[in-house]
N, C-alpha and C positions, 0 to 999 in steps of 0.2 A: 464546374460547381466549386466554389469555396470552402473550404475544409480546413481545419490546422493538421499539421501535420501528425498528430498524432491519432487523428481518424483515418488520415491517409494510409498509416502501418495497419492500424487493424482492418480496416477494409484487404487492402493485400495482403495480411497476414492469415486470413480467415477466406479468400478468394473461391478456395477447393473446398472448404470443409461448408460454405455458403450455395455453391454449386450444386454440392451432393443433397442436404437439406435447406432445398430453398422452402418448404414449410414445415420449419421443425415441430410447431403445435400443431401437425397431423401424422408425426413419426410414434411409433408404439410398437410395443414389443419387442422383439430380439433384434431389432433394426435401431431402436430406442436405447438401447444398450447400446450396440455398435457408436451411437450416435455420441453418448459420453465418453467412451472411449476413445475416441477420434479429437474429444473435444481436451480430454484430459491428456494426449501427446502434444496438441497445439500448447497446454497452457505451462506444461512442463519442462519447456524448456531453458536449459542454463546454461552457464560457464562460469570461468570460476576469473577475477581480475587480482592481478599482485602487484604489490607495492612494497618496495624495499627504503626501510627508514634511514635516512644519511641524517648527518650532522644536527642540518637547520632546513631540512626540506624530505621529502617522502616522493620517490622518485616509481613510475610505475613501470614493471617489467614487461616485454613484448609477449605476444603469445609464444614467438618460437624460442624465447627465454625460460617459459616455466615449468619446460620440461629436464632442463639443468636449473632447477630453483637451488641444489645441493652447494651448488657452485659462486653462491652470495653467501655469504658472511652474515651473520648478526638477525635479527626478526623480522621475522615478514608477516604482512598483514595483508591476509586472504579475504576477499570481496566474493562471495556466493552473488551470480547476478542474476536474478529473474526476469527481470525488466526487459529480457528480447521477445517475451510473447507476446500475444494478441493485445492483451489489454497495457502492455508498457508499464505494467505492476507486477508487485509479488501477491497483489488478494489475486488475482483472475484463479488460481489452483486450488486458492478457498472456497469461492463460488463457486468453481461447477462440483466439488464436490459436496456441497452444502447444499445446491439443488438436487442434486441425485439421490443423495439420503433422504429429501425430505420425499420424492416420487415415491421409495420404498416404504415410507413407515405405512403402516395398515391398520394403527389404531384409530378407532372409531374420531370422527368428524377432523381427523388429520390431513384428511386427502386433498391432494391440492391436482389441478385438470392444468396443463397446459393450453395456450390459449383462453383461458376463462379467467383463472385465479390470477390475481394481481397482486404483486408480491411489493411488500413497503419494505424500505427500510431509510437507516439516520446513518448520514456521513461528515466528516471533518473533512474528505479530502478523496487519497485512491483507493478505499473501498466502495465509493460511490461510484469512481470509475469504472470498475471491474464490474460490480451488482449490475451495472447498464451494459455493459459488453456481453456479459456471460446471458443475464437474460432474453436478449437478442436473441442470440444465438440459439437458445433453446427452446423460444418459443412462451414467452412469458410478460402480459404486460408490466410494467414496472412505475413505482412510483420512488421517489426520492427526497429526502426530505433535509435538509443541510443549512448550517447558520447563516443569517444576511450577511455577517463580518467578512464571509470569504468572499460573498457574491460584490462588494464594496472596494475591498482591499487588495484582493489576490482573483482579478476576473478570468486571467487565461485559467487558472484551477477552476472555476467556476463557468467557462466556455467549455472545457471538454469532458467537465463533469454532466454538461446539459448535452453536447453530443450523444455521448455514451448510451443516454438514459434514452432519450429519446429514439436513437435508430430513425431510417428512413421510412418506415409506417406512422412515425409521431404515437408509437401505442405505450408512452411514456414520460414523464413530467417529471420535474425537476422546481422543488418549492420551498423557498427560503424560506427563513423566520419572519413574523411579525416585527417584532421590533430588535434590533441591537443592544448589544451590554451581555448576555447571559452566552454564546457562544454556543456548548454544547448541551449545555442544558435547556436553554431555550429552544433546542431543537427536537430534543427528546419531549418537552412540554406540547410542542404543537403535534409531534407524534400521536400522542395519547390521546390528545383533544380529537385528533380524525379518525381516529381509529373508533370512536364513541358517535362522534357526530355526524362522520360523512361515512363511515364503512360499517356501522349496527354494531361495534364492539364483539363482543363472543358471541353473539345469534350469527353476526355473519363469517367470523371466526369457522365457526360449526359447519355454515351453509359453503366452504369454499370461497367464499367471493372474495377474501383475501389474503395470505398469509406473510409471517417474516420469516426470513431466513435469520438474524439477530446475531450475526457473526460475531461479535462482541462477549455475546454471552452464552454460547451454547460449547459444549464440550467436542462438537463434531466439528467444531474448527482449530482445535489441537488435533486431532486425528488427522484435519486437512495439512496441517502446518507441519506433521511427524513426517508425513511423505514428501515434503521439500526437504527437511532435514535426511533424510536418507539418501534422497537425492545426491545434494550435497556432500554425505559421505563420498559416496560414490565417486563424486566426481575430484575429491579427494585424495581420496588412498589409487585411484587409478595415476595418479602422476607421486605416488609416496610421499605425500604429506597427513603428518600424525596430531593433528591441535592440540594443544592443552588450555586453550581460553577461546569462549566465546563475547562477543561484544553484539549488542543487540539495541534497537531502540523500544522503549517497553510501552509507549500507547495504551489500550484497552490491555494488552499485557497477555492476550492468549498464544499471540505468534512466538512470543519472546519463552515460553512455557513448553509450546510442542515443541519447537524447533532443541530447545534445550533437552526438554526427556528422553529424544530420539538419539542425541547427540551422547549424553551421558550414557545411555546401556550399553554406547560403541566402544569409548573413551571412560573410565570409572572415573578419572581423578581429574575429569574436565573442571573447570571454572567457570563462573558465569559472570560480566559486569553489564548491567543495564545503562540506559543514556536519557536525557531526559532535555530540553532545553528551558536556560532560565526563566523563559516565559512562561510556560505552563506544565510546574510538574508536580501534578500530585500524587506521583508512585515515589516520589521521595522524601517529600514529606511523608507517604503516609509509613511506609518502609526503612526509609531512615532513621523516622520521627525526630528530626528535624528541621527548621526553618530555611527556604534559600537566604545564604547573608544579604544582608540591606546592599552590600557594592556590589553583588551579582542580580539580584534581580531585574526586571525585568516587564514590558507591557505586555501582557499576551498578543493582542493583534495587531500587525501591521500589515505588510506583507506579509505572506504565509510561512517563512521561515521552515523552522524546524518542530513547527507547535502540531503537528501526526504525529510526535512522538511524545504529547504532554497527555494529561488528564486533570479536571481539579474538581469537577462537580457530581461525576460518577464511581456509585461503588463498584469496580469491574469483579465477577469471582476472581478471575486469575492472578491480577492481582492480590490476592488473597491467599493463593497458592503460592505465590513468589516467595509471601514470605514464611514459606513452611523450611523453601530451599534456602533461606537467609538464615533459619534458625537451625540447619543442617551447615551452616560455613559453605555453602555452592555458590550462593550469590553474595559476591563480595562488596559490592557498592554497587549506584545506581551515580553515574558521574554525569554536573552538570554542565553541558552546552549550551556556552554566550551565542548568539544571535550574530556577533562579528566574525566569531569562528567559524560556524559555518558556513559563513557567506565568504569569507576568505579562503576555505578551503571547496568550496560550489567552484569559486572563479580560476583557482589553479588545475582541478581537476577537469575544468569543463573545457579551458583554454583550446579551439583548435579542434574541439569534437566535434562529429556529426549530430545534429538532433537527438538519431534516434535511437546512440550509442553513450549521450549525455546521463547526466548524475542530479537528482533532486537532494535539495537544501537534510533533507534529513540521513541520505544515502551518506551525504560530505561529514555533517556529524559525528554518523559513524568512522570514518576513518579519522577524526579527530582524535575518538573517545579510544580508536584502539590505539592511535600512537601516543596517548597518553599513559594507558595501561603500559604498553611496550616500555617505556620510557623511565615508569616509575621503580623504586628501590625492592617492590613484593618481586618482579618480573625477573629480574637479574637473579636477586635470591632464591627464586623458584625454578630457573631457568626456562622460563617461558619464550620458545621460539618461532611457536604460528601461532599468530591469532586470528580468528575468524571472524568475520561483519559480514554484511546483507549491502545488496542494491535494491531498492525498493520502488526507486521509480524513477522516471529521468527528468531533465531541465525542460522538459517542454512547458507543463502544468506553472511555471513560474516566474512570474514579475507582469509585467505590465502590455507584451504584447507577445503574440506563437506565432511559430515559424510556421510557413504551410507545407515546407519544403521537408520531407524529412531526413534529404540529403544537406540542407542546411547545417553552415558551420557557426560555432559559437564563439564570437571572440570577445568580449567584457561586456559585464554591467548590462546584460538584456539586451546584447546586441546579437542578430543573428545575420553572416553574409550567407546570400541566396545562388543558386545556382537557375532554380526552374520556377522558383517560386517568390514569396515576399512574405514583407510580417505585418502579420495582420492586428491591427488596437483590439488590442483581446477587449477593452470595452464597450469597445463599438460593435465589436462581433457580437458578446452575449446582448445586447439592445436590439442586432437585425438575427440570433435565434429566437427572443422571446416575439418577436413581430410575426417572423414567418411559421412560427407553427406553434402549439396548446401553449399556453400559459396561466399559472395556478388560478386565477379569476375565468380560463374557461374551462377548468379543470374540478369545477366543486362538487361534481357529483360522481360517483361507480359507473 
């Protein structure tokens, strides 16, 4: 069976925990529990990657190095990596607990039935990946709703954003926008429009027949995001390292918010810089209040770059929040990421990597934006010696074709050498997924 490789980890990643509940929308009760619980070890798992800044290159330290990290000289920039779970992101430990809260709530017409209720939601990118993994796994039809731009531009992100969602029952869709130009907003527009026209709006809201989980904007995904940031402590202070700066990519802006309040009650005189790339960033406009300069801007879409880390058409709360901590001096800038630097920093980090050990375009940013911070005149003066960033998701989701292999090695420019397997035209892939199973035109009704 054909597969990219990044279906091929969460199948074997999820192998046992699929074995155990092979019908998870008939699991209930104290077993139902167990069941999240099992599901929240799979999605929790980290490590921690170091990088030690030289000269005119950022060189990264072995793992049996960074337990004498004392023993390098000058700042090191700590990489929190999520990316080895099930879903090869850091949403997957937001979904499952963003569906388990909603199992619990008990107010009246809240209730959602696994197996029945069919859960929508809007993505730019790997939260649509996870929302499709996670509700697999627990038993949850799914619908997905994501702009044409990606499915055009960027198709291996758009090929295993449609695995995901779909799972081998097909009890899940995957449904661009109408037309192009509007990105995320046009995606949020068709949201509304079905939620009215194909799902009865709040009568069927009420009736169960569908609900969002709205990762974006509900507060139980800073509560999701504070338990990766403890995490993280954790796995921190277990080898003695004490941060004074976090570096974050700010997107919808809630991960960038838990992961920081968790971080700050550890650390008081933490710091916070956000990242944005010139393409699409309106947490810096809106936070900076002002303008990207005319010689850094930027098109929003091409390839998919580093634009999971932008915003420009939605009010997110948390970002709203952000800037309570700006008006507190915690967040000190929100710094912008060109589109070359990332892609210049993907291509040295990726050099040589396994798939499914590999780094996506927005994860490289990050280590851009902290070796900038490290670099800069506050940093010395402050003496800032660990900074902290995120892996978010790896190289598979990006450029023009996926590896099937995800012992596949990455060596330039979209090239993958194979061992067991080969790479597959991500555009041709998503052309024979929409052929062989639901597609939005047979998808118009509940």
């Amino acid at each position: 069976m054909t597969m990219s490789a990044l279906e091929g980890l969460f199948l074997n990643r999820t192998e046992k925990f699929r074995d155990r509940y092979p019908h998870p929308e008939q699991v209930a009760g104290q077993k139902r529990v167990q069941m999240y619980n099992d599901l929240t070890a799979l999605s929790n798992q980290a490590r921690l990657n170091c990088y030690l800044l030289e000269k005119n290159s950022i060189r990264p330290l072995r793992n049996c190095e960074m337990h004498h990290h004392h023993e390098y000289p000058g700042t090191k920039i700590w990489q929190v990596d999520f990316a080895g779970n099930f879903s090869s992101t850091h949403y997957a430990p937001t979904y499952v607990h963003l569906l388990q809260k909603m199992e619990e709530d008990t107010r009246p017409g809240e209730k959602i039935i696994p197996g029945k209720t069919t859960m929508i939601e809007v993505t730019t990118g790997s939260a649509g990946t996870a929302f499709g993994h996670v509700g697999r796994l627990v038993g949850y039809p799914r619908e997905l709703i994501a702009p044409q731009e990606i499915r055009q531009w960027d198709p291996a992100r758009w090929a295993v954003m449609e695995e995901a969602i779909r799972g081998d029952s097909l009890e899940g869709t995957l449904i661009p926008t109408e037309e192009t130009g509007a990105f995320l907003a046009g995606a949020v527009a068709l949201f509304r429009k079905r939620l009215v026209e194909v799902w009865g709006g709040k009568k069927g809201l009420h009736e169960g027949r569908y609900a969002i989980p709205n990762h974006s904007m509900v507060t139980a995904t800073i509560e999701a995001t504070r338990a990766m940031g403890r995490r993280a402590i954790g796995l921190l202070e277990k080898i003695k390292v004490w941060p004074e700066a976090l570096v974050l990519g700010i997107g919808n802006g809630t991960s960038t918010e838990g992961i920081f309040r968790e971080f700050q009650e550890r650390y008081r005189q933490i710091l916070l810089w956000g990242y944005q790339g010139c393409c699409n960033p309106g947490a810096f406009q809106q936070l900076m209040e002002r303008q990207v300069p005319d010689d850094m801007r930027e098109d929003r879409v091409t390839l998919y770059g580093i634009d999971g880390t932008g915003n420009l058409e939605t009010n997110f709360p948390a970002i709203q929040r952000l800037g309570d901590l700006k008006q507190q001096g915690y967040l000190r800038d929100i710094l912008l990421i060109s589109r070359d630097e990332s892609e210049a920093m993907f291509e040295t980090l990726n050099q040589g990597c396994l798939a499914a050990s590999s780094q996506g375009k927005s994860s490289a940013a990050g280590i851009v934006a902290a070796a900038r911070v490290a670099r800069s005149d506050f940093a010395r003066e402050q003496g800032i010696r660990n900074i902290v960033t995120w892996r978010y998701d790896t190289a598979i989701p990006y450029g023009s074709v996926l590896p099937q292999d995800s012992c596949a090695v990455y060596q330039m420019h979209g090239v993958w050498r194979h061992h067991n397997g080969f790479s597959l035209p991500a555009e041709e892939y998503v052309m024979r997924l929409s052929r062989d199973g639901k597609t939005p035109e047979r998808h118009l009704e509940p």
